[in-house]
NUROBA-617664 format. One record per atom (N, C-alpha, C): residue in three letters; x, y, z. Coordinates in pm, whole numbers, plus 50000, padded with zeros to 5 digits. Layout:
<sites>
alaXYZ...
</sites>
This chain:
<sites>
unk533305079852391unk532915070452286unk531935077252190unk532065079452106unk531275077251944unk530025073651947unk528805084351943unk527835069251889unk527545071151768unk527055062151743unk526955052751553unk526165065851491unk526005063451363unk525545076951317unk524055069451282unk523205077051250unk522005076751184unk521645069751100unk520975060351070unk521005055550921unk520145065450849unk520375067850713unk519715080950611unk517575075750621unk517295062550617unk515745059950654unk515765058150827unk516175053750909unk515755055751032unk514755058751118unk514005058851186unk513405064651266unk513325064151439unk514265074951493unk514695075651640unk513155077951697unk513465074751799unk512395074551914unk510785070651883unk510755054551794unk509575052951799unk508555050551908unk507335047851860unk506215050651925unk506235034951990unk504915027551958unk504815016451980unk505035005351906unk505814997451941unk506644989051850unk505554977351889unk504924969951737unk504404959451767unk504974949551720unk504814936251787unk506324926951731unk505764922051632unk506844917651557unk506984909651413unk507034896351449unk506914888951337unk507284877651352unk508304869651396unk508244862251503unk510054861451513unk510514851751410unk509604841451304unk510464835851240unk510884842151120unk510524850251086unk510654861050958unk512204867250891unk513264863551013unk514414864950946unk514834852150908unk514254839750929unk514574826450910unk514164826750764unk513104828750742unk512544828750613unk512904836650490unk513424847750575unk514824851050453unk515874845950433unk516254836150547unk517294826450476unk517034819450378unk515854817450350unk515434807750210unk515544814550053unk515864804849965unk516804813949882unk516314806949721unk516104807749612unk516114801949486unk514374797749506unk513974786249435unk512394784849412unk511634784749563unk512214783549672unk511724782149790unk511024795649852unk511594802049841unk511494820149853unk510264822749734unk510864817349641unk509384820049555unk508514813749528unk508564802349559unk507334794949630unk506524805449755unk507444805049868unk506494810149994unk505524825749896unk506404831349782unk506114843949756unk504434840649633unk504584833349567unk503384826949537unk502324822649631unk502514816249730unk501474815949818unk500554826449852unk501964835249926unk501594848250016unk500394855049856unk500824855449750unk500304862249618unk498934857949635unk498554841249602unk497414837349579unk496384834949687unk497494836049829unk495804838449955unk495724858849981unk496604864549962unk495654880549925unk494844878149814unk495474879249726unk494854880749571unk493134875649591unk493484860049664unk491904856349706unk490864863649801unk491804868949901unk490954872750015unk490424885649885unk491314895549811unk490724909249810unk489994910749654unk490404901249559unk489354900349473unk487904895449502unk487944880849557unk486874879949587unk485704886849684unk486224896449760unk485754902449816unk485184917849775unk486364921349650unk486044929749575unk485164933249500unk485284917749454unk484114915649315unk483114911049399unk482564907849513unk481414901049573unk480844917149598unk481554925149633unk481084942649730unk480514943549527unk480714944949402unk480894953149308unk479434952549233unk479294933549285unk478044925549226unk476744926849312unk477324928149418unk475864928149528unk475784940749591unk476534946949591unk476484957449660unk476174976049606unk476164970949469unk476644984249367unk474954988849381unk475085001449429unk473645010849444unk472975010449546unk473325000849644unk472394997249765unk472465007449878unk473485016549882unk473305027949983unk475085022550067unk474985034850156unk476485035450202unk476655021950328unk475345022850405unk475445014050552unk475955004850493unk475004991450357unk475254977050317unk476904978350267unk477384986550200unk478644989950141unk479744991150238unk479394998250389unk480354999950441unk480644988350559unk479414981150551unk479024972950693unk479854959650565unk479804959850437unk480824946450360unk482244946650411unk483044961050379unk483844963750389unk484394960750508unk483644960850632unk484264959150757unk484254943350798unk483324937750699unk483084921850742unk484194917050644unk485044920150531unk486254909650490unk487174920350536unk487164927850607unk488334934750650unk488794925750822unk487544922750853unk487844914050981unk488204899250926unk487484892150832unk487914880350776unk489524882450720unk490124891250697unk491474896150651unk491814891850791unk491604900750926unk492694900051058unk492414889151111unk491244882151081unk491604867051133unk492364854751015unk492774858050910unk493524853750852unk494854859150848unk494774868850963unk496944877250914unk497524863451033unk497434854151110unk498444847551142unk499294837251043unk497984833250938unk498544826750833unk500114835050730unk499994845150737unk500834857750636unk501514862150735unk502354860450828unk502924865550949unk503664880850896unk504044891250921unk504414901350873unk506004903350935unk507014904250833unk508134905750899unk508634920350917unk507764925450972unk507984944750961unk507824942351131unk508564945951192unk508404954651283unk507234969451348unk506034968851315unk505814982551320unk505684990651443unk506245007051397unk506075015351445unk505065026951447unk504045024251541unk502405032851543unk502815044151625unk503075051651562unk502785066851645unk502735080951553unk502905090551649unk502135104051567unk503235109451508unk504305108551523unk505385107851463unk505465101151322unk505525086951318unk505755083251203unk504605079451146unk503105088851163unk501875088251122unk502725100351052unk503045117451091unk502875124550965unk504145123650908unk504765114650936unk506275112650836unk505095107250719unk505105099150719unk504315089050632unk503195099350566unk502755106850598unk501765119150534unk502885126750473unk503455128350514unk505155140050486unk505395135650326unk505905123550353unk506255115050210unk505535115750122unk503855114350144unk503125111350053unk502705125549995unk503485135449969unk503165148649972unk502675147649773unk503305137749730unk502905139149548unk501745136949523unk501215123849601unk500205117349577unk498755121349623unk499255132449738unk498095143349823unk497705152749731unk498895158749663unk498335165949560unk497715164649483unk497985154949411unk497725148449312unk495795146949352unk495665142149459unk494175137049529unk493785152449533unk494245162849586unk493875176849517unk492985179349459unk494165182549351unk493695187749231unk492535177349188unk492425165549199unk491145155849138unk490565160049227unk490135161749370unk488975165849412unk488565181549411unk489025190149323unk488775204549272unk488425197949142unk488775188949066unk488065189348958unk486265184548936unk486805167149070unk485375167449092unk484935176949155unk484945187749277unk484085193049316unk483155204049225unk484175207049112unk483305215649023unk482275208648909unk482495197848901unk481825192148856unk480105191748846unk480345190449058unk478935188149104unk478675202549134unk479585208449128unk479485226249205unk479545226349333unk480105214849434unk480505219349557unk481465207749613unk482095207449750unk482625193249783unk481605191149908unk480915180649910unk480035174949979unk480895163650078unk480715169350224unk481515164750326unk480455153650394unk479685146350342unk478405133550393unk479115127450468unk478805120450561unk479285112250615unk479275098250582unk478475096550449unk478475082550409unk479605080550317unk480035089350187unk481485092350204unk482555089150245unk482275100250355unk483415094650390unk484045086050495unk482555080450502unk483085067450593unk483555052250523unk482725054950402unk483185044850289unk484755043950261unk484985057750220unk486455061450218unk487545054350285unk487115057550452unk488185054650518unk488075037050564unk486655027450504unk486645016750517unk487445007250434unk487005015350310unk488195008350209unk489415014250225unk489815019150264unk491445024450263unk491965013450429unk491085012850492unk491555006450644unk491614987750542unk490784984850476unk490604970250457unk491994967350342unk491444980050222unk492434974250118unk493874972550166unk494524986750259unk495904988150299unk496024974350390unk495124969550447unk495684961250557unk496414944750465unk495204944850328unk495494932850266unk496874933450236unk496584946950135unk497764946350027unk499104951750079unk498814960050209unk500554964050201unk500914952250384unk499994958050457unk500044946250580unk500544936350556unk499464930250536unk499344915850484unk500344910450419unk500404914350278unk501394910050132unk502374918550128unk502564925350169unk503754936350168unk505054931050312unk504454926050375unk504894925550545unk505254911250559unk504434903950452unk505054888250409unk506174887350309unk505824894150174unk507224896150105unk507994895650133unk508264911350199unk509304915650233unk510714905650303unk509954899950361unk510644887450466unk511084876650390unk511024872950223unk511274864850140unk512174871049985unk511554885249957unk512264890449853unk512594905549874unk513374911649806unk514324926949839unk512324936349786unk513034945549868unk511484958449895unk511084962549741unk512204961449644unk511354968149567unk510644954249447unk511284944649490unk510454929549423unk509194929749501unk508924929949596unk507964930349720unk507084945949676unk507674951849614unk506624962549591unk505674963249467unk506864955749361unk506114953549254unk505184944249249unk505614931549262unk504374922149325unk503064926949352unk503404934449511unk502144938349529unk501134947849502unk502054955649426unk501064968649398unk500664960449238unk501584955049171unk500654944549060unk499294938149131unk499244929449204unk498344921949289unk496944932649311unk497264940449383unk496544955949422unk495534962049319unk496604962449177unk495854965949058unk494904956648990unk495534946648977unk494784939248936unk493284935948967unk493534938649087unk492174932349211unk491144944649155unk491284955649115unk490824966949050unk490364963948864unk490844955748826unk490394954548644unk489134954648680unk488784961348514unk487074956348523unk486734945848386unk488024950148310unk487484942348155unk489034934848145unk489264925548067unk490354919748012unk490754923247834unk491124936247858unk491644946747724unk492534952947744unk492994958747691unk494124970147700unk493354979547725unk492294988647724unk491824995247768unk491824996547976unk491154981347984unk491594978348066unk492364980948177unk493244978048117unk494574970548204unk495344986348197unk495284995448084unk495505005548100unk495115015248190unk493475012348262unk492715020348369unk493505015348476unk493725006848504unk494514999248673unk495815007248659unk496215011248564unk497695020048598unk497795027648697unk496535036548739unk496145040948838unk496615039648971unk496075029148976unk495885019049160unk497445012249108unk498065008049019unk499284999749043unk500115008149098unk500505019748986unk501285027849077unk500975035249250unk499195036249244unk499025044949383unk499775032949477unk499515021149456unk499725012549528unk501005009549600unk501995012349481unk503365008849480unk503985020849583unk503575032749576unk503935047949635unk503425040249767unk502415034749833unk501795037849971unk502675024550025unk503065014149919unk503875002549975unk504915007250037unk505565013349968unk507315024349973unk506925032050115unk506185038350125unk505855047750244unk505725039350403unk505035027550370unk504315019350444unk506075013850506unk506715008550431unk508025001050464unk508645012350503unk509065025750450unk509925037150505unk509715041050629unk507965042350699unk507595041650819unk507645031350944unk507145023150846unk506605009750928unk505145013851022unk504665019650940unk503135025251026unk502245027050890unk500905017750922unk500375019650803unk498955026950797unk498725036750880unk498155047750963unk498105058450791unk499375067550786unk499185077850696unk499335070050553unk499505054450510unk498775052750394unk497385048750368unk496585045950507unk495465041050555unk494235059650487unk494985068350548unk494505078850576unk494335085650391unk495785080950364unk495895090550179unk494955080350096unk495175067750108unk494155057850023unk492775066550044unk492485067350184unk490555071250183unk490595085050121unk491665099350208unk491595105350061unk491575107449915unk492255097549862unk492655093349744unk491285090749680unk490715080549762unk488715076349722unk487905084049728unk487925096549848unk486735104649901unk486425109249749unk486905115349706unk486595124749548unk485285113749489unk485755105049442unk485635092349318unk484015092149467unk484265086749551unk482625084249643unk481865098049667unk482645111949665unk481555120749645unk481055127449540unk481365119049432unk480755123249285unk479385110549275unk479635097949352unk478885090449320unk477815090249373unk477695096749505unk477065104449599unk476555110049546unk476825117049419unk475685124749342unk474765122949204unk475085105749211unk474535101849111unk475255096248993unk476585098848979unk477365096548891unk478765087248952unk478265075948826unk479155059948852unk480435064248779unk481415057748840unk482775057748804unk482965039948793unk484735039248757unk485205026448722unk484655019048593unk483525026048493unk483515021348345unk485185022548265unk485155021148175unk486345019348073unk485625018447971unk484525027747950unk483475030347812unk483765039547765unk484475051447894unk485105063047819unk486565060747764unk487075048647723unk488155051447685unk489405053747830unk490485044947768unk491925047947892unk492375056047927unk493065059747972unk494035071948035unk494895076147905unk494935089147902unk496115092647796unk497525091047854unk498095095047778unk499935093147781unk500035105147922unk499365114047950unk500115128448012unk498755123348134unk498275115648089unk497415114048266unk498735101448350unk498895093148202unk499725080248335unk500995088148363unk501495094348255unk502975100348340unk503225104348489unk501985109348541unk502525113148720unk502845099048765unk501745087048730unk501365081848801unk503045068948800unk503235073148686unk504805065148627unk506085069848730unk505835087448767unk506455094148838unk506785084448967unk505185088549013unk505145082049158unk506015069449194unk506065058149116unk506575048549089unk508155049149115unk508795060149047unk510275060449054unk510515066249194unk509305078949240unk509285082149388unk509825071249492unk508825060049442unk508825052149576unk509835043449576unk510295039749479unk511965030749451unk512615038949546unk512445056649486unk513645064449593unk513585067949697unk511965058949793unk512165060649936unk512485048650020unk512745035949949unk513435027049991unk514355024449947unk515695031349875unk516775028549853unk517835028549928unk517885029650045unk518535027850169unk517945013950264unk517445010450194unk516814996250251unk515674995050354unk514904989450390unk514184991450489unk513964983050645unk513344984650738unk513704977350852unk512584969050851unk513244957450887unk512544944450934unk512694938451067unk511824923751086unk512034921951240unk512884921651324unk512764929051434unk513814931851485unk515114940551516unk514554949551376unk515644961351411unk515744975351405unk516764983051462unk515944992851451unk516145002051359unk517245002051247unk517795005451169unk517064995751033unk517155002450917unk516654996450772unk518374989750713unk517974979550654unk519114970650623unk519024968150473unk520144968050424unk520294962650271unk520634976150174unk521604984650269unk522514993650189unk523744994550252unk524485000550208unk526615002650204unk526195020450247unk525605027050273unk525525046250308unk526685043850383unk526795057450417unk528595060450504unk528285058250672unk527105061350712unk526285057350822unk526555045950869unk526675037450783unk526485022650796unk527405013750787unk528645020550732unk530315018850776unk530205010450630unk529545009150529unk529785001950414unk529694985550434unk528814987450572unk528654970650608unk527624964850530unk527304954650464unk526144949050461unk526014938350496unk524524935150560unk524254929150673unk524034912850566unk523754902250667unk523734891750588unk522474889450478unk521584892750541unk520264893850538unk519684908950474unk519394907050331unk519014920650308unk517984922050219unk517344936950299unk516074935950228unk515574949650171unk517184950750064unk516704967750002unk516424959349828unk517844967549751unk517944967349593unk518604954749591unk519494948149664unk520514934149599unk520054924749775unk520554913949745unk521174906949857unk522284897949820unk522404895949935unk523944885049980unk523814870150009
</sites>
């Protein structure tokens, strides 16, 4: 006998599978304003938990030293996990060291990218300063924000609309929670975080482990917290937006991450990613799908 071939996203021999929701394929049966109803909800209790929490860390917290900053971060990051039963997550995930450096593997544009910005800041200050306040900040906001925005709202979507509606959403949501002014200037600085956002969503669903976007987010920050570390504030929009040839990677990234869920991705319950026709997959599509179209 034959066995089945591979699906092209897959991942054989995961680690620890933590369960999903079991009603989460039910809830993709729901279809027209109902689906986007639940998808409005899921929108306006993140959006609440991580703005307000954002803007509460930005107002009270800005200059006070790393402990008050990092000891915030961990107090709505726990108010987040006692609110994930409300947002049930229809991902399946898979935690292991495996699909920890897949998920680093993927994010190979966006590492660079964190690079070269931390060679630019480090010359800045004339060195890279490894503090531990840093980079513990780093990895607080990257553990809180990822859990809201891709956990949380990403892991609820998904279970109501196709991955890459579910990506835009949330990496919109993500950015937003980031404005500082209501301008085009603005809204032009969040281009940033929409797209980083959208890349770590894509990764997050291609894995189902949200470990190596947990890990690239705090890299992604360390730079931006060890310049500030030295005295110098970021997140104004006094200097003026991003030019045309700064957003282009970040536009890049964007089409990246469409092309790491275009084979669909896996949800509760299975172990294969669903919501493509590949030759793998005998040109079946499943009832229930949660890539580019559904049925």
């Amino acid at each position: 006998m034959t066995a089945p071939a591979t699906h092209p996203s897959a991942l054989p021999n995961p680690g620890v599978l933590l369960p999903a929701y079991p009603g989460a394929e039910l809830a993709r049966g729901r279809e027209g304003w109902r689906a986007w109803l639940d998808v409005a909800v899921g929108v306006a209790f993140a959006a609440s938990i991580g703005f307000m929490c954002m803007r509460a860390g930005t107002l009270f917290f800005s200059g006070v030293g790393w402990i008050p900053v990092i000891t915030w971060e961990s107090v709505w990051l726990i108010a987040a996990i006692m609110c994930a039963p409300l947002m049930p997550s229809a991902i399946q995930h898979d935690i292991s060291w495996r699909s920890t450096l897949e998920g680093l593997k993927l994010d190979w544009p966006e590492l660079f990218y964190a690079t070269w910005v931390l060679g630019i800041y480090a010359a800045h200050i004339g060195m890279i300063r490894l503090d531990a306040g840093p980079i513990a900040l780093a990895l607080s906001v990257g553990i809180a924000e990822e859990f809201i925005f891709r956990v949380l709202l990403v892991g609820w979507l998904v279970g109501r609309i196709s991955a890459p509606a579910a990506l835009t959403v949330s990496s919109v949501v993500f950015g937003m929670a980031h404005l500082h002014e209501f301008s085009v200037v603005g809204f032009a600085s969040i281009i940033p975080q929409t797209a980083g956002g959208f890349m770590l969503g894509a990764i997050y669903l291609r894995t189902r482990n949200p470990i190596a976007p947990i890990l690239a987010h705090a890299y992604w920050d360390f730079p931006y917290f060890m310049v500030m570390g030295m005295g110098v504030r970021g997140g104004s929009t006094a200097g003026g937006g991003p030019t045309l040839m700064e957003i282009v990677p970040w536009l890049v990234f964007i089409v990246y991450g469409l092309w790491l869920v275009r084979h669909g991705i896996v949800t509760a319950g299975r172990a294969d990613p669903v919501g493509c026709t590949c030759d793998s997959c005998g040109g079946e599509r499943p009832a229930r799908v949660s890539g580019f179209s559904s049925t």
